[in-house]
LOLOTI-168311 format. One record per residue (C-alpha): residue in three letters; x, y, z. Coordinates in steps of 0.1 Angstrom, whole numbers, plus 5000, padded with zeros to 4 digits. Example, Ala and Ser with C-alpha at 12.3 -4.5 7.8 and 13.67 -1.06 7.14 Angstrom:
% residues 2
ALA512349555078
SER513749895071
% end
This chain:
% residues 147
UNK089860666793
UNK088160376785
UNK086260146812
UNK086359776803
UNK084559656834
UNK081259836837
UNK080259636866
UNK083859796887
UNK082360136875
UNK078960026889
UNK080259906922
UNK082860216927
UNK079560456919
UNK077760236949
UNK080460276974
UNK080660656968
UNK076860676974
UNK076760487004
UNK079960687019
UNK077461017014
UNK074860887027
UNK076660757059
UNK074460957089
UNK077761137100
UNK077861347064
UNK073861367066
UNK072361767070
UNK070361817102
UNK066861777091
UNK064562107082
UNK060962177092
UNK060562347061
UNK059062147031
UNK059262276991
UNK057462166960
UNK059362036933
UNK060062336913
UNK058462156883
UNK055562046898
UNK052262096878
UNK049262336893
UNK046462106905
UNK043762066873
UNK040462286875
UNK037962336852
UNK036562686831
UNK033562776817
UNK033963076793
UNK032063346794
UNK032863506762
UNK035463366737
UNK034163506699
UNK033463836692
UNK032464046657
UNK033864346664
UNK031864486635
UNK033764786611
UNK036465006620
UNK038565286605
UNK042765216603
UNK044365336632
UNK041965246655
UNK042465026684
UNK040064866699
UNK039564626734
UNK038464316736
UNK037664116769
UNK037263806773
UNK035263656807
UNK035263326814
UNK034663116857
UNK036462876874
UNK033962616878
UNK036062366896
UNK037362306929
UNK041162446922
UNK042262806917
UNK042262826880
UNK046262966866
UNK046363136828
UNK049663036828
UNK050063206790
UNK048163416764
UNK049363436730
UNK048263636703
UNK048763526665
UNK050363816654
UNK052064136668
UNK048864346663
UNK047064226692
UNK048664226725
UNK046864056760
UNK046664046796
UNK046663766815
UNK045263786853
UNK048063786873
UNK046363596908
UNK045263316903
UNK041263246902
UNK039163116931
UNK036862836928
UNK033562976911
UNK034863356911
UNK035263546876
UNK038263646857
UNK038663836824
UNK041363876795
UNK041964186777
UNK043064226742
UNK044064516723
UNK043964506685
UNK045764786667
UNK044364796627
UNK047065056618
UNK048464916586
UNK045864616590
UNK042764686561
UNK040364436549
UNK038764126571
UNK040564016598
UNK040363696620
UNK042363706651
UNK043263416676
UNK044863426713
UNK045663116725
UNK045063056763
UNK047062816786
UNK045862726819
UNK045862456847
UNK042562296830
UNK042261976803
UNK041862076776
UNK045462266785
UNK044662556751
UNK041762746745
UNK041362926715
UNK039563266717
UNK038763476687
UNK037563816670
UNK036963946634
UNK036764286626
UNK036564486591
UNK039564766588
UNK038364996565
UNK041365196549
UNK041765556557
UNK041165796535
% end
């Protein structure tokens, strides 16, 4: 159906929102008050800690941990909404609380060489309630191959 008046659409759409908002059709009111579900956290800031490490030489197979520390140096608890590693041979462990204003945090990373020789240069990306939004953190480490 085709309308050919959109100004009769316009004022049928107007009575039907007045008629539900008429106080007869209107909820009784709630003490209880929501955030928007989409709501951003409130911005903070971080200072970090530790985000580059040489992890030196290691054989293949290994895994080895890597944590990075890093404060909440502003006035909001600080969210790590995200951590993502750039490939599957890393995995990493965001805090699940959020951080208090000037109180420490850490994330931990695991990096599995097996099938991994030579240099590598790993990155986890880090998404929090801070601006910048992304931090990059990142470790290199020599696999040798196993013998």
């Amino acid at each position: 159906m085709m309308i050919k008046n959109p100004f009769l659409l316009l004022a049928v759409l107007g009575i039907g929102f007045a008629a539900c908002q008429s106080s007869e059709n209107k909820p009784a009111e709630s003490s209880i008050t929501t955030a928007p579900v989409n709501e951003p956290a409130p911005v903070t800031t971080i200072q970090w800690l530790d985000s580059a490490f040489n992890k030196g030489t290691i054989t293949e197979g290994e895994k080895i941990e890597i944590v990075y520390r890093f404060k909440n140096t502003g006035e909001k608890p600080l969210i790590i909404k995200d951590v993502r590693p750039s490939c599957g041979c890393t995995v990493a462990e965001k805090p699940l609380e959020p951080i208090a204003p000037g109180k420490e945090g850490s994330i931990k990373a695991v990096f599995d060489s097996q099938n991994k020789p030579g240099p590598s240069h790993k990155t986890i990306t880090v998404i929090s309630n801070t601006r910048p939004e992304h931090y990059a953190l990142t470790f290199n480490v020599i696999v040798n191959k196993k013998s």
